[in-house]
C-alpha positions in Angstrom: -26.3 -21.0 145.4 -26.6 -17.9 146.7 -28.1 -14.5 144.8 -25.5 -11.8 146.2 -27.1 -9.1 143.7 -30.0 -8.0 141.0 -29.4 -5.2 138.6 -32.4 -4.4 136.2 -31.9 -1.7 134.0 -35.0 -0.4 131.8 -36.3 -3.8 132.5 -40.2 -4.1 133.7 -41.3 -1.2 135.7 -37.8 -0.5 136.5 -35.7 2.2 134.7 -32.4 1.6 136.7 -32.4 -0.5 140.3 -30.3 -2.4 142.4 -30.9 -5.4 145.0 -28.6 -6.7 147.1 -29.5 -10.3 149.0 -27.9 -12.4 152.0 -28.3 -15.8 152.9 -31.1 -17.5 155.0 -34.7 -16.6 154.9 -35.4 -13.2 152.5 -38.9 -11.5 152.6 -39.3 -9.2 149.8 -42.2 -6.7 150.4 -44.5 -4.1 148.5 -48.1 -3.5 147.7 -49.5 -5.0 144.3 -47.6 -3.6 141.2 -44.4 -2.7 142.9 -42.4 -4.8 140.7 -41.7 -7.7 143.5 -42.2 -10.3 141.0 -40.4 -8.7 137.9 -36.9 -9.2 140.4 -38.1 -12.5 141.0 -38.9 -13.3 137.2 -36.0 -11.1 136.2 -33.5 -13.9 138.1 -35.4 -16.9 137.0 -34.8 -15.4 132.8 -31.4 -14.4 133.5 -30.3 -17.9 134.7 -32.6 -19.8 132.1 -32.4 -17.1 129.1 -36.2 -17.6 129.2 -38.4 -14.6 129.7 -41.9 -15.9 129.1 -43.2 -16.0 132.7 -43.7 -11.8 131.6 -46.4 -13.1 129.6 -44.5 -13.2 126.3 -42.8 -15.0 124.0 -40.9 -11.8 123.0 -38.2 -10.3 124.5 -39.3 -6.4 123.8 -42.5 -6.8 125.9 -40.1 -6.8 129.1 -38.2 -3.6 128.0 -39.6 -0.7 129.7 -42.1 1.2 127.9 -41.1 4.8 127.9 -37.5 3.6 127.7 -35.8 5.3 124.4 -35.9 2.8 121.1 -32.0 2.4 121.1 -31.9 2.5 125.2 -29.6 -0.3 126.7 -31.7 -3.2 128.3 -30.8 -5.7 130.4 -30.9 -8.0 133.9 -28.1 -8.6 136.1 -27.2 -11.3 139.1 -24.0 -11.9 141.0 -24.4 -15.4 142.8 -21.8 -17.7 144.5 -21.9 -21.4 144.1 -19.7 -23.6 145.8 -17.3 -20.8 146.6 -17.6 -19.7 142.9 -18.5 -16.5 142.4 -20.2 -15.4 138.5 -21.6 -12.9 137.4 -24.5 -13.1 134.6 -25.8 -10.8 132.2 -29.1 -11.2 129.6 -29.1 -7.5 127.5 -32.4 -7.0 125.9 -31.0 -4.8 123.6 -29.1 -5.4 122.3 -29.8 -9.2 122.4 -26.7 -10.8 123.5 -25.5 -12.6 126.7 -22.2 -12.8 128.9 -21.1 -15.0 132.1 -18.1 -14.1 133.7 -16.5 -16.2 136.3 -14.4 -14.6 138.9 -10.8 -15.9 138.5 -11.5 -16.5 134.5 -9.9 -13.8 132.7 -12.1 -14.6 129.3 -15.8 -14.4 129.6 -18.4 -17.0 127.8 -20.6 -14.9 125.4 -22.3 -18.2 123.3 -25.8 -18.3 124.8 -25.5 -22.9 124.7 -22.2 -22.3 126.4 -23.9 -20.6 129.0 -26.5 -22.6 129.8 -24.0 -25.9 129.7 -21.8 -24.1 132.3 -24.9 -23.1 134.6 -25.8 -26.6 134.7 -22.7 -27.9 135.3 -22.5 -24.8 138.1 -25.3 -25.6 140.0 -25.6 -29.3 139.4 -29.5 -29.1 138.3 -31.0 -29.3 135.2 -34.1 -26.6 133.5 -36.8 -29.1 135.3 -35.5 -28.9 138.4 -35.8 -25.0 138.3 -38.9 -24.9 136.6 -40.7 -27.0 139.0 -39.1 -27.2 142.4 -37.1 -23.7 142.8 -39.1 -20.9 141.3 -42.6 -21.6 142.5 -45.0 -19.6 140.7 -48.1 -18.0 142.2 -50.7 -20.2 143.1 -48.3 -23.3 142.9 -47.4 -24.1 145.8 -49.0 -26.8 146.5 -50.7 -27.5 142.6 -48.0 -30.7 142.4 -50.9 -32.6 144.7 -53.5 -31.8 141.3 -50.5 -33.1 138.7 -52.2 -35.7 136.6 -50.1 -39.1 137.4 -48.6 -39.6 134.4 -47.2 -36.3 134.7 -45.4 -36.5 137.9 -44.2 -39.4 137.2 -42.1 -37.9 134.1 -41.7 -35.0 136.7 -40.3 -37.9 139.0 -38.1 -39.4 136.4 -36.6 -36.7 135.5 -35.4 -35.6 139.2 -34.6 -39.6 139.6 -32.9 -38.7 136.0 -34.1 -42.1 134.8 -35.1 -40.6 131.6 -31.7 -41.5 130.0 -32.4 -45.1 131.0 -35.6 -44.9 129.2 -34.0 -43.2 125.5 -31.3 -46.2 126.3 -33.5 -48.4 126.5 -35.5 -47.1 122.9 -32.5 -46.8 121.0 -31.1 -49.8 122.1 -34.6 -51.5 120.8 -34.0 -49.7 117.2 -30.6 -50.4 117.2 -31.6 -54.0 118.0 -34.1 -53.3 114.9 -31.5 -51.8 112.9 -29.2 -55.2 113.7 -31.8 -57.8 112.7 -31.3 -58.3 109.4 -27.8 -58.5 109.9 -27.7 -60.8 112.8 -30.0 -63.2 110.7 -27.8 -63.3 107.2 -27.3 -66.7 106.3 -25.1 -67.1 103.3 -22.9 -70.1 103.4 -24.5 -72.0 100.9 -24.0 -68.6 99.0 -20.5 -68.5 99.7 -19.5 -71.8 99.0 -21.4 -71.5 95.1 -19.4 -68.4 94.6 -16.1 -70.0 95.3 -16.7 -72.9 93.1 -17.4 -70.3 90.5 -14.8 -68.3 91.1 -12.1 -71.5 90.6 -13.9 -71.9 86.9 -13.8 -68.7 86.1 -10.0 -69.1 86.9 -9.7 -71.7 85.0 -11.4 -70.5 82.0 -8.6 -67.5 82.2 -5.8 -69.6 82.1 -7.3 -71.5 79.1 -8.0 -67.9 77.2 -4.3 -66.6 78.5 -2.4 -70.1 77.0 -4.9 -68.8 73.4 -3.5 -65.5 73.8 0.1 -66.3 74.1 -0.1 -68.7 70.9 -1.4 -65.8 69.1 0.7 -62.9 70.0 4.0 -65.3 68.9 2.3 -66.4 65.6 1.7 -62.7 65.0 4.6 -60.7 62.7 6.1 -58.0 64.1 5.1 -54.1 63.5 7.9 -52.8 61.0 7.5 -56.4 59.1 4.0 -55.6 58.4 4.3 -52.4 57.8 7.3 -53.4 55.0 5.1 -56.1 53.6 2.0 -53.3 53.2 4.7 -51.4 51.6 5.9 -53.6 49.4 2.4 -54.5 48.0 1.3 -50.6 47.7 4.8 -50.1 45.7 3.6 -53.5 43.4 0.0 -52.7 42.9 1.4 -48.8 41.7 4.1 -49.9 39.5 1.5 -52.0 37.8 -1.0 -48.5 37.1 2.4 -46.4 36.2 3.1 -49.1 33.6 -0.5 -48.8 32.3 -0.6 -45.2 32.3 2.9 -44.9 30.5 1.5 -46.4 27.4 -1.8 -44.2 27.6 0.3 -41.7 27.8 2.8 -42.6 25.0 -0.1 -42.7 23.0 -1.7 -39.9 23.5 1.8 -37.9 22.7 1.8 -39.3 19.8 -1.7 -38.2 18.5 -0.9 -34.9 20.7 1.8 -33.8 18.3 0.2 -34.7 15.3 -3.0 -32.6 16.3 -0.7 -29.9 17.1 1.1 -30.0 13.4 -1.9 -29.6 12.0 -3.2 -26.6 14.0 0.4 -25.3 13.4 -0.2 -25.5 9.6 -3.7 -24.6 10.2 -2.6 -21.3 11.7 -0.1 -20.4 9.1 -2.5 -21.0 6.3 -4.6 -18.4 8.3 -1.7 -15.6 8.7 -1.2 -16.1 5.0 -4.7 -15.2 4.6 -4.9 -12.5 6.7 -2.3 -10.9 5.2 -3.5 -11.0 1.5 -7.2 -9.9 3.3 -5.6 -6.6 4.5 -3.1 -5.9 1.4 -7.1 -6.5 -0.6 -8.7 -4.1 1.9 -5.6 -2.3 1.3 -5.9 -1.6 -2.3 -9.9 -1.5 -2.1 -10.5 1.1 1.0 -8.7 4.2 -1.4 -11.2 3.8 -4.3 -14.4 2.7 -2.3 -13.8 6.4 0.1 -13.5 8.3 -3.4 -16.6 6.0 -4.9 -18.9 7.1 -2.1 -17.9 10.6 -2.5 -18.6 10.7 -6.2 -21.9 8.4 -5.6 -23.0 11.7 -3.7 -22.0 14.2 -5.9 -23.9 12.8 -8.4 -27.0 13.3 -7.0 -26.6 16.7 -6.9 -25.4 16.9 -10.4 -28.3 15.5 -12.0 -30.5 18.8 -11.6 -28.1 20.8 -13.6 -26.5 18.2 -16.3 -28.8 19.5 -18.9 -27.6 22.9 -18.8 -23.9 21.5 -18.2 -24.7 19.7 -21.9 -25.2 22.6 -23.4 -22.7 24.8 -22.4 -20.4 21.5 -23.1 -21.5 21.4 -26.4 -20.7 25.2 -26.9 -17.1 25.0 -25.5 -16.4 21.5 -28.3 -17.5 24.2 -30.7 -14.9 26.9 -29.3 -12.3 23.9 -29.2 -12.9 22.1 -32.5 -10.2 24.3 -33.8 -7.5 23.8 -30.8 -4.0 23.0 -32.3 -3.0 19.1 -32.6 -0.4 18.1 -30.2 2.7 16.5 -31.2 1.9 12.8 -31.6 2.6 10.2 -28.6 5.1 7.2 -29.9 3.0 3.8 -30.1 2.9 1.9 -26.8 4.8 4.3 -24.9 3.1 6.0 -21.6 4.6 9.5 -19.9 7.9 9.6 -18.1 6.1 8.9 -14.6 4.9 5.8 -15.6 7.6 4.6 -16.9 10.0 6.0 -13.6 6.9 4.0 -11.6 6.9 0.7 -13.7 11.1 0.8 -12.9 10.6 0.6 -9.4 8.1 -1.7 -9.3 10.7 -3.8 -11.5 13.3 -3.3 -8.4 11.2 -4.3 -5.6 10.4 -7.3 -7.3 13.8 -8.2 -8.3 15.0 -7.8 -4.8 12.0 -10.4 -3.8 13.1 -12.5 -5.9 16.7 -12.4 -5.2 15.6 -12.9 -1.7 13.2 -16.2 -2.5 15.5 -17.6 -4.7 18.2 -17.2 -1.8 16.4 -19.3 0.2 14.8 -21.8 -1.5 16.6 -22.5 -4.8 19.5 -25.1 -2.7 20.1 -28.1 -2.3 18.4 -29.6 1.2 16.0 -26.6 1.7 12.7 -28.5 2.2 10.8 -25.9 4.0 10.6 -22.1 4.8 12.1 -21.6 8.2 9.7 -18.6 9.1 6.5 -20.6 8.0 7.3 -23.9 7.8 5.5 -24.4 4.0 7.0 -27.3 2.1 9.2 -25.9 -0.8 6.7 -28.5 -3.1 4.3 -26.1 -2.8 6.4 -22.9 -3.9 7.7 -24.7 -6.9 5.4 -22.4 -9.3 6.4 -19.4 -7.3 10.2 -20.0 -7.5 10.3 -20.7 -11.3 8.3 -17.2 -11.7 11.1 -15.9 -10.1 13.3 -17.6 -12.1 11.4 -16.9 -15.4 11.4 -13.1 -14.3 15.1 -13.1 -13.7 16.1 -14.3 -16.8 14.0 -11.1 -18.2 14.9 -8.5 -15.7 17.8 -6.6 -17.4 15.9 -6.7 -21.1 13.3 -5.1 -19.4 15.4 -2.5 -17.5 16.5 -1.6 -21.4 13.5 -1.0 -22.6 11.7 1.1 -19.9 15.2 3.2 -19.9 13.9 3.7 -23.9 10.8 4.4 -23.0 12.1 7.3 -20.7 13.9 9.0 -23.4 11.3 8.9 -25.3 8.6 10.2 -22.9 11.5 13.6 -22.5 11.4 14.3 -26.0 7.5 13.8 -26.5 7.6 16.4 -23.4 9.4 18.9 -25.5 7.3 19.0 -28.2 4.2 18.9 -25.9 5.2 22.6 -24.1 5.0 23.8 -28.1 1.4 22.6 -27.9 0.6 24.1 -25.0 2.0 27.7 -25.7 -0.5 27.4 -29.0 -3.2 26.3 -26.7 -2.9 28.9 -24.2 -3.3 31.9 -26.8 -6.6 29.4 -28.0 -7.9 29.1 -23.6 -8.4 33.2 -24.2 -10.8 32.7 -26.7 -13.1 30.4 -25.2 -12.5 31.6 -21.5 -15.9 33.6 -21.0 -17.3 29.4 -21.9 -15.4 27.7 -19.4 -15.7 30.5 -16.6 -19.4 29.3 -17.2 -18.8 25.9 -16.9 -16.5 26.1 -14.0 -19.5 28.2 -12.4 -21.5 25.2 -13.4 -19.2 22.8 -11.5 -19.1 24.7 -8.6 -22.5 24.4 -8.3 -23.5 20.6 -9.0 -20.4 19.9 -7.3 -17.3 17.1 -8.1 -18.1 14.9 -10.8 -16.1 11.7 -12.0 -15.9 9.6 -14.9 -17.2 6.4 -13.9 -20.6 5.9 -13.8 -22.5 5.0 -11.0 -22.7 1.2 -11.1 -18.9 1.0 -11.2 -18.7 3.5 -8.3 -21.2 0.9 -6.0 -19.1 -2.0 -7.0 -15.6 -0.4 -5.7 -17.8 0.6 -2.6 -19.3 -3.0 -2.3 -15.8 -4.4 -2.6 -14.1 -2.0 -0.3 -17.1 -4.0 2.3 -16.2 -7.2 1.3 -12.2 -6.7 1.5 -13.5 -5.6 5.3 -15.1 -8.7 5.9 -12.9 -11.0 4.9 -10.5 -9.3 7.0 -12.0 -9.8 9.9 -13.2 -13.2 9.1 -9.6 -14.1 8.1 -8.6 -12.1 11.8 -11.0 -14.6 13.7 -9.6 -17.9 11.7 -6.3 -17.5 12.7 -7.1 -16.2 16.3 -8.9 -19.6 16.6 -6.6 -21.6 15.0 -3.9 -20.0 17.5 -6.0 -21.3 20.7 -6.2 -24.4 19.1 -2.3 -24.8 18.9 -2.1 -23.4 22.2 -4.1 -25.3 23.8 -3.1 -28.3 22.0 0.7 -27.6 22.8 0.0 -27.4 26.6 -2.0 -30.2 26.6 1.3 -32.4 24.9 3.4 -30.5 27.7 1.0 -31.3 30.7 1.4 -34.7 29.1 4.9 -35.4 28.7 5.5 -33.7 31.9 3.0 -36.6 33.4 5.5 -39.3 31.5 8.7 -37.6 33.1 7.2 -38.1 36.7 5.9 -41.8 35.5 9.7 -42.5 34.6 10.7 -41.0 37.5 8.9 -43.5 39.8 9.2 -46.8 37.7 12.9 -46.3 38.4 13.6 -49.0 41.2 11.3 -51.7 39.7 9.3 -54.0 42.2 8.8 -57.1 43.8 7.8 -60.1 41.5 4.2 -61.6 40.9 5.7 -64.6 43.3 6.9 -62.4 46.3 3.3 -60.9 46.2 1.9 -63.8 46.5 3.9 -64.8 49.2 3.6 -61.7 51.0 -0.4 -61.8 50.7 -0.9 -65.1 52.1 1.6 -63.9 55.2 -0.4 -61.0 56.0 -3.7 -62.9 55.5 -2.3 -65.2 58.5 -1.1 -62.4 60.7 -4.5 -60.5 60.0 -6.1 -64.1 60.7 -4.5 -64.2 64.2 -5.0 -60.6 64.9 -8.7 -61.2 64.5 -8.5 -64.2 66.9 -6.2 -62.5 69.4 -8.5 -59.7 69.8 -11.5 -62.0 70.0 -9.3 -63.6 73.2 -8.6 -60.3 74.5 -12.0 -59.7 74.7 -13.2 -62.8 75.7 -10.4 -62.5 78.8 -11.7 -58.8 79.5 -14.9 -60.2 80.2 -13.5 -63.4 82.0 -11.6 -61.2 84.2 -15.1 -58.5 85.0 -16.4 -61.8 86.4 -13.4 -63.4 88.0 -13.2 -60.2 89.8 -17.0 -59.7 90.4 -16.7 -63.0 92.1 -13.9 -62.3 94.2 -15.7 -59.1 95.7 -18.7 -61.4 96.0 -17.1 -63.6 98.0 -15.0 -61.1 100.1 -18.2 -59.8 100.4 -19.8 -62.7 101.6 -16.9 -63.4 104.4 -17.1 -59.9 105.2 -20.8 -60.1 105.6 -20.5 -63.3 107.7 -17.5 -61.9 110.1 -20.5 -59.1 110.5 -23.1 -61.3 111.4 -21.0 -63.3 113.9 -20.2 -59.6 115.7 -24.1 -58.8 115.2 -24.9 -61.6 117.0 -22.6 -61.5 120.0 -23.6 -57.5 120.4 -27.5 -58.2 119.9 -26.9 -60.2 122.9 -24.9 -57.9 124.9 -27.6 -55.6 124.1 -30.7 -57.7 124.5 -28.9 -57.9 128.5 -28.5 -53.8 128.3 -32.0 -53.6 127.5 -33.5 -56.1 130.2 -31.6 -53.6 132.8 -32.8 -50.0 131.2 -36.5 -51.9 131.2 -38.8 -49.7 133.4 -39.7 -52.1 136.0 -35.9 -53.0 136.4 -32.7 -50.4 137.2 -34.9 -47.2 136.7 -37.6 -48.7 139.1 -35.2 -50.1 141.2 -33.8 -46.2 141.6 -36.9 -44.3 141.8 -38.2 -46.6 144.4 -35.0 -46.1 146.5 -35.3 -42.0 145.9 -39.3 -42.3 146.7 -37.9 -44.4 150.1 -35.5 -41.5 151.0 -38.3 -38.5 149.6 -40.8 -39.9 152.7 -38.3 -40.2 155.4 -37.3 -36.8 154.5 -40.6 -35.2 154.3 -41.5 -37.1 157.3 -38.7 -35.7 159.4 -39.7 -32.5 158.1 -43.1 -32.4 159.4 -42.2 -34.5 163.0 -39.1 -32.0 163.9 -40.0 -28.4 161.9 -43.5 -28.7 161.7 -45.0 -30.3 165.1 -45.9 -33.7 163.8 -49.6 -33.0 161.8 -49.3 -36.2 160.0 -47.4 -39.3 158.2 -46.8 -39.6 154.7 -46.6 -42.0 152.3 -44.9 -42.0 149.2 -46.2 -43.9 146.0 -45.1 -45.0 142.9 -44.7 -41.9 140.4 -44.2 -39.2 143.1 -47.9 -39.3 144.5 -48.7 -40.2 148.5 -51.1 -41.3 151.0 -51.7 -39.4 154.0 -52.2 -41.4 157.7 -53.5 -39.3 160.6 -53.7 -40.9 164.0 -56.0 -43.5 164.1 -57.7 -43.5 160.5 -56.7 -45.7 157.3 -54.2 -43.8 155.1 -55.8 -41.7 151.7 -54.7 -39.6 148.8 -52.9 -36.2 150.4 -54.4 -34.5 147.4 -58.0 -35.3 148.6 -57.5 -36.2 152.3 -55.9 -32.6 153.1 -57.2 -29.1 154.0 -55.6 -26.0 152.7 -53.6 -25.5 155.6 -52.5 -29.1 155.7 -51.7 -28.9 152.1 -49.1 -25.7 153.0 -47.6 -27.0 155.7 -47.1 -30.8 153.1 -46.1 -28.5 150.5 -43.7 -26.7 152.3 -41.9 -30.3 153.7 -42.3 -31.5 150.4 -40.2 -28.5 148.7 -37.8 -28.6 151.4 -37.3 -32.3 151.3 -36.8 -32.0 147.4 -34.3 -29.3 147.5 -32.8 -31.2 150.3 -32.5 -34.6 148.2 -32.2 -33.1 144.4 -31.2 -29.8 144.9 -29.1 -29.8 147.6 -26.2 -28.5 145.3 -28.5 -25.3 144.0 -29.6 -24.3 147.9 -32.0 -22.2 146.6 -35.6 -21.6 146.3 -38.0 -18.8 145.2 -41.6 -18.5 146.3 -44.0 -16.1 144.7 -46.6 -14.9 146.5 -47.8 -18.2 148.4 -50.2 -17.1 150.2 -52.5 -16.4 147.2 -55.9 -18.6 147.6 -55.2 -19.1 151.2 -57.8 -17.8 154.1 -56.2 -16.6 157.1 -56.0 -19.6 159.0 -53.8 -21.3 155.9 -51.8 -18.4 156.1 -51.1 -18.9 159.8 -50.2 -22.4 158.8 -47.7 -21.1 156.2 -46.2 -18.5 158.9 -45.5 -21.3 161.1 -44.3 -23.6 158.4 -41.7 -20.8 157.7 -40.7 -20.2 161.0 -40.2 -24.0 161.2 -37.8 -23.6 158.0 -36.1 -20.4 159.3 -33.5 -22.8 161.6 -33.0 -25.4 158.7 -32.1 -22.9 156.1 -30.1 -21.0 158.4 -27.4 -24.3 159.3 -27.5 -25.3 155.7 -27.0 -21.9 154.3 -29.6 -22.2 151.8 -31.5 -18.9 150.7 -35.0 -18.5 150.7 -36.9 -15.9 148.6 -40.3 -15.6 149.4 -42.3 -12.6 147.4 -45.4 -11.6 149.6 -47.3 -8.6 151.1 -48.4 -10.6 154.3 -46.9 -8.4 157.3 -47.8 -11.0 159.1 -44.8 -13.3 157.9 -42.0 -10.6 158.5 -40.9 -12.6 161.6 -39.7 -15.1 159.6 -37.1 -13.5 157.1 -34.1 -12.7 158.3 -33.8 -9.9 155.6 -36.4 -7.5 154.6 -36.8 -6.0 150.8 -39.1 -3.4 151.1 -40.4 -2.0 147.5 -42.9 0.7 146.3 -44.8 1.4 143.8 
């Protein structure tokens, strides 16, 4: 691989720059702080996305400091591999990532997809890089102070022996994983469960043969069903004919009840109305009773002097002319007109009772219902008082003439009383003063006026006791007539469904003990069916058991054969088999390398010898070989690590062609330093033909004859 370009903007020290590189040996030059290892660092992060050789785990310690807060950052190379030219870009900020390769219209952006492709470019992996092309300061040679067990991982992973190593783990867990498998034994198992299973079978059939005796004993749906109906229809015909006496019966003392509340409540109209025609007659007197009752009061105080001008005026009249004389037993002509009225309306009632009741088959009145037995004194009254009625028509027709004539002779008298009123008018303008003043006065006394009062009260109260009989009397009948109407209602509809009739006391009998056997052999059929549920969870239960069982077998046998397939994987991937076998063949071709190296670039110094995990013994002419570590000088150890880097490119990194050194001439004295200059001018031709590139960052003027390019740099 070749770097072809560097772009760092606001990255380090750098605001904006630009570095262009060729191939073969490159010295880039500056005093201390001139930004010659921020380039180099600046290539290793963009190709490895890694950015802590600055010192930091963070990204934002690299962006330049006086760069603006939303200023672009980033580092840029252009490189050609293998005659495929990319270009890479790591931005800063903001933090993304893109690698575009030349002939590829669409660029890779995903920072894994990156880093898969850059491996696959240069055909190395992040060890190689971080350990054998960028060579830090200091390290040139700090491989030879690598504690052992560390180089040899170092080693593995250049031999890349490591995936021999995680073969050979998992294949040791998988192995693990495999055991219990490979070690199933469960024939005996296998063969019990089959033996089972052909029970279990049988038992099935056995409870299947049960179940198909049972379903043909049992009746069908719409027979049952018919039978049930058929005994519901019996065992209701029987309680219809039950309540259908009850309620024949209670019609029957129904109606009587109801007669009598129907007589009850006539008897209680009937008195009613003789309790109002009573308050009637008594409510005209009592009101003119209690108006006399309290007049009298007031004419106590003055009834003495009422005496005495009484007694005065009998005087004055003692001598009033006699009136014509009244005949014996005969009343005025009003009366008499009254009493012939009173004669009519009760000949018309009874014309009108007599009408009804005095014929043959009348039994009853048709208003009220009362038996015509118990009007029998009524109607012969009437009778008694027909026979009479014209007789006495006669007579009161006398007494009327009479009473006219009496009146004649009465309007003498008067005229002869009239002259006789002037004489004693001065006594009765007293009296009348008199009245005025004590007020009206009557002719009864006082008791008699209490009693029509009193009466007038109790006329009242029967009333309205006569009022409350008969409205309770009517709620009786009502109540009783609704009940007899509820109940022959209830007959009607027990009519209604008796009609059909039902199945005899024999057919029920019959039908009972059928459905007692179907029910019978339900019971037992469901029993079965249950029974052959279960029989069947376990027939199947051992079925997967032993499917199980064969699969698990079948399993074992492949465990087997594959745990020995890979016990023989894992004897290769063993460390002291293939990956030994490899390392030692890579540690043979490392120390012919490194010994051509120092024999035709480097004059011969020394031989080498390579060890098991990438350490080696040093042989100089005539003396026993020893550690290189401890057996070499500075200068030695430059020169070794110089045709130990170049040897290691050479073998693991021949694809990349690249290495960086930084500053490697730190720690060495001037005569290591002349040492290094003529290790790199021993490089310079081998570089050159393989068209490698060499980076080396120094400030030693004293290795400018080496590079083939110069990067001069400021501060």
């Amino acid at each position: 691989m070749r770097i072809e370009r560097v772009e760092l903007l606001n990255f380090g020290r750098y605001e904006s720059a630009k570095f262009k590189f060729g191939a073969g040996m490159i010295g880039v030059f500056g005093p201390n702080g001139s930004g010659k290892t921020t380039v180099l660092n600046g290539i290793y992060g963009c190709l490895t996305n890694d950015f802590q050789r600055f010192g930091s785990r963070s990204k934002d310690t690299v962006i330049r400091d006086t760069a603006d807060s939303d200023a672009e950052s980033y580092v840029s190379i252009e490189a050609t591999h293998n005659d495929q030219k990319f270009s890479l870009t790591r931005w800063l900020r903001p933090a993304k990532s893109e690698l575009r390769l030349y002939g590829s219209k669409k660029a890779i952006t995903k920072a894994t997809d990156i880093q898969t492709m850059i491996e696959e470019l240069l055909g190395g992996n992040r060890q190689l890089l971080d350990n054998y092309i960028f060579v830090d300061q200091g390290a040139l040679y700090a491989f030879l102070s690598q504690a052992p067990a560390e180089r040899s991982k170092t080693f593995q992973h250049l031999c890349q022996t490591t995936k021999a190593t995680q073969i050979y783990d998992e294949v040791k867990q998988t192995l693990d994983t495999l055991a219990p498998l490979a070690n199933f034994d469960g024939l005996d198992n296998l063969k019990a469960d089959k033996a089972r299973l052909v029970d279990a079978t049988r038992e099935l059939e056995r409870t299947e043969d049960g179940i198909s005796r049972f379903e043909s004993s049992l009746l069908a749906e719409e027979r049952v069903a018919k039978y049930e109906k058929q005994l519901a229809r019996y065992a209701q015909y029987r309680l219809l004919r039950t309540r259908r006496g009850e309620l024949a019966g209670e019609i029957s003392g129904l109606q009587s009840k109801r007669d009598l509340a129907y007589e009850s409540k006539s008897h209680a109209a009937g008195l009613l109305r003789m309790a109002t025609e009573h308050e009637c007659d008594t409510e005209e007197a009592a009101t003119g009773a209690a108006v006399v009752l309290a007049a009298l009061a007031k004419n106590e105080a003055v009834e003495k002097q009422r005496k005495a001008l009484q007694r005065r005026l009998d005087d004055a009249t003692a001598h009033k002319p006699q009136p014509s004389k009244k005949p014996d037993g005969e009343t005025d002509g009003k009366d008499a007109s009254s009493a012939l009225s009173d004669l009519a309306r009760q000949h018309t009632s009874d014309s009108e009772l007599l009408g009804a009741f005095d014929r043959d088959g009348v039994t009853k009145c048709p208003t009220c219902g009362t038996s015509v037995k118990n009007l029998t004194k009524q109607i012969d009254s009437a009778r008694e008082r027909e026979s009479m009625f014209d007789s006495k028509v006669a007579a009161l027709h006398k007494r009327m003439a009479a009473a006219a004539e009496y009146d004649g002779r009465q309007k003498q008298y008067e005229q002869a009383a009239r002259e006789r009123d002037l004489e004693i008018r001065s006594l009765k303008q007293q009296l009348q003063d008199l009245d005025r003043i004590a007020g009206p006065s009557g002719s009864r006394d006082k008791t008699s006026l209490q009693a029509d009062v009193d009466a007038a009260t109790d006329a009242r109260r029967m009333r309205r006791e006569a009022e409350e009989l008969l409205s309770e009397n009517s709620r009786a009948f009502g109540k009783l007539d609704a009940q007899l109407q509820a109940v022959k209602a209830e007959l009607k509809r027990c009519d209604e469904a008796l009609e059909g009739g039902c199945i005899s006391s024999s057919e029920k009998e019959s039908i009972e003990a059928k459905l007692c056997d179907h029910r019978s052999s339900a019971a037992k059929l469901a029993e079965l069916r249950a029974t052959r549920k279960a029989q069947l969870a376990i027939k199947k239960d051992l079925k997967e058991r032993v499917v199980a069982a064969r699969a698990r077998l079948s399993q074992t046998k492949r465990a087997r054969k594959l745990v020995k397939h890979l016990e023989e994987v894992r004897l290769v991937c063993k460390h002291d088999a293939w990956p030994r076998v490899v390392a030692q063949n890579y540690l043979e071709l490392l120390e012919v390398d490194i010994n051509r190296v120092l024999k035709t670039k480097l004059g011969d110094p020394f031989m080498v010898k390579a060890q098991d995990g990438l350490s080696f013994d040093v042989t100089f002419p005539g003396r026993p070989p020893r550690p290189a570590e401890v057996n070499l000088s500075g200068g030695q150890k430059v020169v070794f690590a110089l045709a130990f880097r170049q040897a290691i490119n050479s073998l693991f990194a021949s694809e990349i062609g690249l290495l960086c050194l930084d500053e490697p001439t730190v720690f060495l004295d001037d005569n290591n330093i002349a040492c290094l200059q003529d290790a790199l001018n021993g490089m310079a031709n081998d570089a050159r033909s393989r068209g490698c590139q060499v980076i080396v960052i120094t400030h030693e003027d004293r290795l400018r004859p080496a590079f083939d390019q110069l990067v001069e740099m400021e501060v």
